[in-house]
C-alpha positions as CSV (number, residue, x, y, z in Angstrom):
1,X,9.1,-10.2,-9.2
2,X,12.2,-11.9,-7.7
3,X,11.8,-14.0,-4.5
4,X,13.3,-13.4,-1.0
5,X,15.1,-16.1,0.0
6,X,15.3,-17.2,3.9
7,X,18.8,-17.8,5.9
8,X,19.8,-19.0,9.5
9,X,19.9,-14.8,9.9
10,X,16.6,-13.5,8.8
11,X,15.6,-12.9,12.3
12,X,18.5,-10.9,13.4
13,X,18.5,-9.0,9.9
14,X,14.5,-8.4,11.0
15,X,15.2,-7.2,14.0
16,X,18.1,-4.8,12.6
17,X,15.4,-3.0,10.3
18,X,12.6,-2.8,13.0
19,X,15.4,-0.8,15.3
20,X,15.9,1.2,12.3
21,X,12.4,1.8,12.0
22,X,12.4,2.9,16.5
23,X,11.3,0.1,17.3
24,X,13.6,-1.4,19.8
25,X,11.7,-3.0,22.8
26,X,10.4,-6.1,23.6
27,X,10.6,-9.0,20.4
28,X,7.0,-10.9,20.4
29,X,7.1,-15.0,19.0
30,X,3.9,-14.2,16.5
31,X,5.4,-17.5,14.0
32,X,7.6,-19.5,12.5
33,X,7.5,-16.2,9.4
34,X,6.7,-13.2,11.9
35,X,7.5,-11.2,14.7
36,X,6.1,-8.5,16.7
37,X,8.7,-5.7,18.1
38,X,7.1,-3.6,20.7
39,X,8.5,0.4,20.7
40,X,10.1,1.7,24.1
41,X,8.2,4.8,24.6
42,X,5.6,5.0,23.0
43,X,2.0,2.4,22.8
44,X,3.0,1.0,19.9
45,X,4.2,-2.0,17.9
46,X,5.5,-3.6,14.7
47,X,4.8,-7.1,12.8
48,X,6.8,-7.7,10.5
49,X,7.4,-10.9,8.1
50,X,10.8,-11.8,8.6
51,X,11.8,-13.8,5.6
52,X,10.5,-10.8,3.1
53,X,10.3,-7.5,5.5
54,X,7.1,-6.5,5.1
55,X,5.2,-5.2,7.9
56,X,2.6,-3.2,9.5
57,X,2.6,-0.9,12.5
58,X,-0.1,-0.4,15.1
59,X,-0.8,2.2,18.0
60,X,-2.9,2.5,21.2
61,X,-4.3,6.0,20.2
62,X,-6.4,6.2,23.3
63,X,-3.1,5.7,25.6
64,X,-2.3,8.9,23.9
65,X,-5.7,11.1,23.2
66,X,-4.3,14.0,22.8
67,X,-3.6,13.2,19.2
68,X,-6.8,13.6,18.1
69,X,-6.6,16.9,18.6
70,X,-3.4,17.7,16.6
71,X,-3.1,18.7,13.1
72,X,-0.4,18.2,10.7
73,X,1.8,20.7,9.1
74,X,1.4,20.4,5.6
75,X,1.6,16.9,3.3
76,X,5.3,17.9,2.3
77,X,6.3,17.5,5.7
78,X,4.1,14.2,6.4
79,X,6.0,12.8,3.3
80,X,9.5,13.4,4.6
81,X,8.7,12.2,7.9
82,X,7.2,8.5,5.8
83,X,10.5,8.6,3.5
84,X,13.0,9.3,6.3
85,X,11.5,6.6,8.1
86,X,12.2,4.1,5.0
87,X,15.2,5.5,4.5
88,X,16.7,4.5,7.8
89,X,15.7,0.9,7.3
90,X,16.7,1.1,4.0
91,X,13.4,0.2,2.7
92,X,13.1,3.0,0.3
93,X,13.5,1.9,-2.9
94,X,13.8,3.7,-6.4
95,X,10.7,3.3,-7.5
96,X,8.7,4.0,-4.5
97,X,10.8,7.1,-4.3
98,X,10.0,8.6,-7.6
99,X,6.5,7.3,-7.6
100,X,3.4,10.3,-7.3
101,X,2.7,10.2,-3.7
102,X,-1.4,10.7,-2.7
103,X,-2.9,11.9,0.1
104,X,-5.3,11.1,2.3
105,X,-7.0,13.8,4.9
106,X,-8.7,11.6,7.8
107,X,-10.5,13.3,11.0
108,X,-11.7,11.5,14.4
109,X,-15.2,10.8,14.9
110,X,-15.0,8.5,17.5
111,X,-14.4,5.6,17.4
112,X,-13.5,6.2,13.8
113,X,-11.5,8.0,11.0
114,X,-13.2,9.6,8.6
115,X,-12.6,11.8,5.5
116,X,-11.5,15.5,5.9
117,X,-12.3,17.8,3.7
118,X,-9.5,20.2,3.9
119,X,-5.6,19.7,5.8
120,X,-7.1,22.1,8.9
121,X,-9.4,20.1,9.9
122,X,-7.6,16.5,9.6
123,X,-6.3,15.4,12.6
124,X,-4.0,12.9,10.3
125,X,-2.7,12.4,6.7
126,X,-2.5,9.2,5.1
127,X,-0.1,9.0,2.5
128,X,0.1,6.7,0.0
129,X,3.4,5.6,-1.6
130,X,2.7,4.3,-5.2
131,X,5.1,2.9,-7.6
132,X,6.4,4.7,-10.3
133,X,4.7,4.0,-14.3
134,X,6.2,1.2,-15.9
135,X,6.3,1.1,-19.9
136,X,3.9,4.8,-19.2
137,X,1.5,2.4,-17.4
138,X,0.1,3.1,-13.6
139,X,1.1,0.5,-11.2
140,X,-2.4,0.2,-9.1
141,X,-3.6,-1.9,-6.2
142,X,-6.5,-4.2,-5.1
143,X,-7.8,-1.0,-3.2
144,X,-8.1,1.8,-5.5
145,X,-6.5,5.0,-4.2
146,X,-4.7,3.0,-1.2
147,X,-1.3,2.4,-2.1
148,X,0.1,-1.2,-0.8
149,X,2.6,1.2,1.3
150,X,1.0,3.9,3.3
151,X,1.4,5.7,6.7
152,X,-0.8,7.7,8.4
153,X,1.0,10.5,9.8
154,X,-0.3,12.5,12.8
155,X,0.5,16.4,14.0
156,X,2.8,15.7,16.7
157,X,6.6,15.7,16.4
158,X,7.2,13.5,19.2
159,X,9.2,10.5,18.5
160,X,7.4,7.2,17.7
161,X,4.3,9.3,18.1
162,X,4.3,10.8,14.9
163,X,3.8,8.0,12.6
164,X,0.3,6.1,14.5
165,X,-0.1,3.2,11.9
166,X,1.2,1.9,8.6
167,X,0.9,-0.7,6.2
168,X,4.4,-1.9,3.9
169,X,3.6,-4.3,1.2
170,X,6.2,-4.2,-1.2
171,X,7.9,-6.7,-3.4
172,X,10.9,-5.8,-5.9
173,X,10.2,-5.7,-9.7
174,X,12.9,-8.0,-11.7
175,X,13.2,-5.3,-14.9
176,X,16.2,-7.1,-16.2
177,X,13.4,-10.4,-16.7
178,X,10.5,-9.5,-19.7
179,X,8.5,-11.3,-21.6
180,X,6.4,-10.7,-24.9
181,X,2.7,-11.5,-24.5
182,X,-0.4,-11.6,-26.2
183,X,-3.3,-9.0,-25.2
184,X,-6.9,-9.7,-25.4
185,X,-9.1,-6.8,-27.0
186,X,-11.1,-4.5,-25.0
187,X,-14.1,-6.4,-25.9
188,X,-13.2,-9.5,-24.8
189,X,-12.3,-7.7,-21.3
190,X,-15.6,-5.8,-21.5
191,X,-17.4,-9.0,-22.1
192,X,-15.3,-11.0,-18.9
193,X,-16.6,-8.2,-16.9
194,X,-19.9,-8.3,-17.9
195,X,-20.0,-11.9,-17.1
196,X,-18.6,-11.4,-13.6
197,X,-15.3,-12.3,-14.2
198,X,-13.6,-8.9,-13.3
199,X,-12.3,-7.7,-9.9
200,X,-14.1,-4.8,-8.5
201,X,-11.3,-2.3,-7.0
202,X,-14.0,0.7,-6.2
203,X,-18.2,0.1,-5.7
204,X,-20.0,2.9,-5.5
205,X,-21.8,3.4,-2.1
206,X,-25.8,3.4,-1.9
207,X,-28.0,1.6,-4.0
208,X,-27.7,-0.8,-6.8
209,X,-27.3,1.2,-9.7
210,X,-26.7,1.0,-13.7
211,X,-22.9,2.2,-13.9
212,X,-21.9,4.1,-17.3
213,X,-18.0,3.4,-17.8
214,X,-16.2,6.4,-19.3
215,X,-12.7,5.1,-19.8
216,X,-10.9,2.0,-20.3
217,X,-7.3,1.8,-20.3
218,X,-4.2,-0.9,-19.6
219,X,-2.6,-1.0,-16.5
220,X,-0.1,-3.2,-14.6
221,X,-1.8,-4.7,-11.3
222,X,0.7,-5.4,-8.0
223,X,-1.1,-7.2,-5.8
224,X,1.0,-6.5,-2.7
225,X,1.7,-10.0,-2.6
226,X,4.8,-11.9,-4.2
227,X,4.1,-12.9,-7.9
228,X,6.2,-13.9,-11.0
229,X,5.4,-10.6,-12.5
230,X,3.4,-7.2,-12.7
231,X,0.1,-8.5,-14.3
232,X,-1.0,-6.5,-16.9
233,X,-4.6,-5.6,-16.9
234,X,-7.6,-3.7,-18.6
235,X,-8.9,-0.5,-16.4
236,X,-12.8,0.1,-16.7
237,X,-13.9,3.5,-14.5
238,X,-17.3,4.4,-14.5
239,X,-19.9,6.7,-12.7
240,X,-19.0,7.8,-8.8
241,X,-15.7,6.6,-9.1
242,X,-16.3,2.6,-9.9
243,X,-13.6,0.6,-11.0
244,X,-12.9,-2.5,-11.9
245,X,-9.7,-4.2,-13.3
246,X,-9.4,-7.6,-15.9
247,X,-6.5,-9.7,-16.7
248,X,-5.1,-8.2,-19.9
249,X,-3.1,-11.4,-21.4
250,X,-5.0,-14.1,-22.9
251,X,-5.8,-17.5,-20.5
252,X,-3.7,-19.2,-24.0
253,X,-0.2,-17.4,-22.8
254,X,-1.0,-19.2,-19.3
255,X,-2.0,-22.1,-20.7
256,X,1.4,-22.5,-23.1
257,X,4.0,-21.9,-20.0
């Protein structure tokens, strides 16, 4: 993944997408790399990384209560809302665009969100931008089902009310820059995550349990963070939705570069 380099105008270009994104009050000193931009009407905020432009959004929902009695349209119309928001600030790249969205149907149960089980009776929707498959592979994330950009998207249309929080994690893939690389079996993945050397992206809830995986396949991880590339990686699901991901390219490739 390319890097973003810094200039003498990052803050000025930062404070050009947040205005894009409605958020045009007061500008908050956070440090040297981020900023908070406060919105003019409404209890809510941005931080945002300058040098790269990634950012999250906040809201005081109890300034505004009434939301959590509201229900959203449909999740066609949550998704335009999240890519006309993007789209504004420019922050709506190709792959993002044709990735499958996912969506997430949360209620209030004070003083949290919980799972809906049907759009009636979520008082938001979370959706979850994903990148599109690269070589056929998924692109997935640390969190499994939680895309590294998501918004949750509540049933009002007021301005700067609509959108109540938001997470934008996103660094651009270099696909002009590939390299060939050597693949460990699935046994020798199987056997890293036996000995504890896998990342668990999804643990089932309750009690300690023997899991059965049912599938293993390759995938490319993006860890929402800037790296040199999309690491490819071996997929092991298992009962009640575990998952856990291991590096897929032998530790010789790192250890020739």
């Amino acid at each position: 993944m390319p890097q973003t380099t810094a200039s003498f105008l990052i803050l000025e270009e930062a404070k050009r997408t947040a205005r894009s994104l409605g958020f045009t009050g007061r500008t908050t000193y956070i440090s040297d790399t981020v900023y908070r931009f406060d919105h003019k009407s409404a209890p809510s905020n941005i931080e945002m990384n300058i040098v790269n432009k990634n950012f999250s959004i906040n809201y005081d929902v109890g300034e505004t209560p009434e939301l959590l009695t509201l229900h959203p349209t449909s999740t066609e119309e949550s998704l335009s809302s999240v890519r006309a928001l993007l789209s504004r600030a420019n922050l709506l790249p190709e792959d993002l665009k044709t990735g499958a969205p996912t969506f997430d149907f949360l209620k209030a149960e004070t003083p949290n969100l919980v799972g809906a089980m049907s759009l009636s009776e979520a008082n938001f929707i979370r959706v979850n931008l994903f990148r599109t498959d690269y070589d056929e592979m998924q692109v997935l994330t640390p969190k499994k089902g939680q895309a590294n950009v998501w918004f949750l998207v509540s049933g009002t249309k007021s301005s700067g009310r609509q959108i109540v929080a938001g997470e934008y994690h996103y660094f651009p893939i270099n696909e002009e820059r590939r390299a060939t690389y050597p693949i460990k079996t699935a046994q020798a993945a199987w056997d890293e995550l036996v000995s504890g050397k896998g990342f668990i992206a999804q643990l089932p809830e309750g009690e300690e349990r023997k899991i059965t995986i049912r599938k293993v396949y390759l995938a490319y991880y993006d860890s929402g963070e800037a790296q040199g590339f999309l690491q490819p990686i071996f997929v092991f699901e298992g009962d009640a939705g575990f998952t856990a991901y291991v590096p897929a390219v032998t530790a010789d490739y790192y250890g020739a570069e």
